[in-house]
C-alpha positions as CSV (number, residue, x, y, z in Angstrom):
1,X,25.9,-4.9,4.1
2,X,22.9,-6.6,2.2
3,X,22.5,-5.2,-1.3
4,X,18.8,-4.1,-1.8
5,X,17.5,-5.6,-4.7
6,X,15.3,-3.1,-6.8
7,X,11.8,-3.9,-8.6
8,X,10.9,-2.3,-11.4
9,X,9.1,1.1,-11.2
10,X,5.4,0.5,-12.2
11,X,4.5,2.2,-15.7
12,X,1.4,4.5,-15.1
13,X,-1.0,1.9,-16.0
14,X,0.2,-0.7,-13.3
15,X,0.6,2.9,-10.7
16,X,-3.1,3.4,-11.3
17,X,-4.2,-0.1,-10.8
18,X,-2.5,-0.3,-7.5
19,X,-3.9,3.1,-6.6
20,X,-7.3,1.9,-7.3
21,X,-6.5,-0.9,-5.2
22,X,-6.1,1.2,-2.6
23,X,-8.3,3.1,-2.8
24,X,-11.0,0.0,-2.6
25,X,-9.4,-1.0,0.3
26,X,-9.6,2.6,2.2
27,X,-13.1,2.4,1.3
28,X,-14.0,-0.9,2.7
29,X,-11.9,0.0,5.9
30,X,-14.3,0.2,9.0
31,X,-14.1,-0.9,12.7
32,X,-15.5,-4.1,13.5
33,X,-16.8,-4.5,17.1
34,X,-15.7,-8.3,16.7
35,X,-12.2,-7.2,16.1
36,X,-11.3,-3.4,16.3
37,X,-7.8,-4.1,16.1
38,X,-7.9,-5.5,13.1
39,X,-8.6,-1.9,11.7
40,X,-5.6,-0.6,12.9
41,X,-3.7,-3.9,11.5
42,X,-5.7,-3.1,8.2
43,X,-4.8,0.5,7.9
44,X,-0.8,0.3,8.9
45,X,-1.2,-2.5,5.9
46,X,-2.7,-0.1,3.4
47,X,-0.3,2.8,4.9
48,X,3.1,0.6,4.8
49,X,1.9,-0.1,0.9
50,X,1.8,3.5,-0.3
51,X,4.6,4.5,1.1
52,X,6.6,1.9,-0.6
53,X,4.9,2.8,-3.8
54,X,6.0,6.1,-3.0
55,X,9.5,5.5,-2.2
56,X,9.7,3.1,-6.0
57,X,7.8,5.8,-7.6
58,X,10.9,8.5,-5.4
59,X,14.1,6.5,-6.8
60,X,13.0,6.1,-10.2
């Protein structure tokens, strides 16, 4: 069994840098007819990103 090695829990300040973060990149998020899948590629990204932050934020 591998042990999970935990990160620190962002303080509010570095929570609402990252959120701002993503919120940028939710705004800038747009199909490209030269690449549509590379929306889908950049929104799992963004997704798989707040729910980490989520899950940190969850276990304290």
């Amino acid at each position: 069994m591998l042990l999970e090695t935990r990160r620190p829990v962002p303080d509010g300040r570095q929570l609402s840098i990252l959120l701002d973060e993503y919120a940028r990149q939710i705004e800038r998020l747009a199909p490209s007819p030269r690449w549509p899948e590379r929306f889908h590629e950049d929104k799992s990204e963004i997704v798989a990103g707040l729910l980490r932050l989520a899950s940190e934020v969850r276990r304290g």
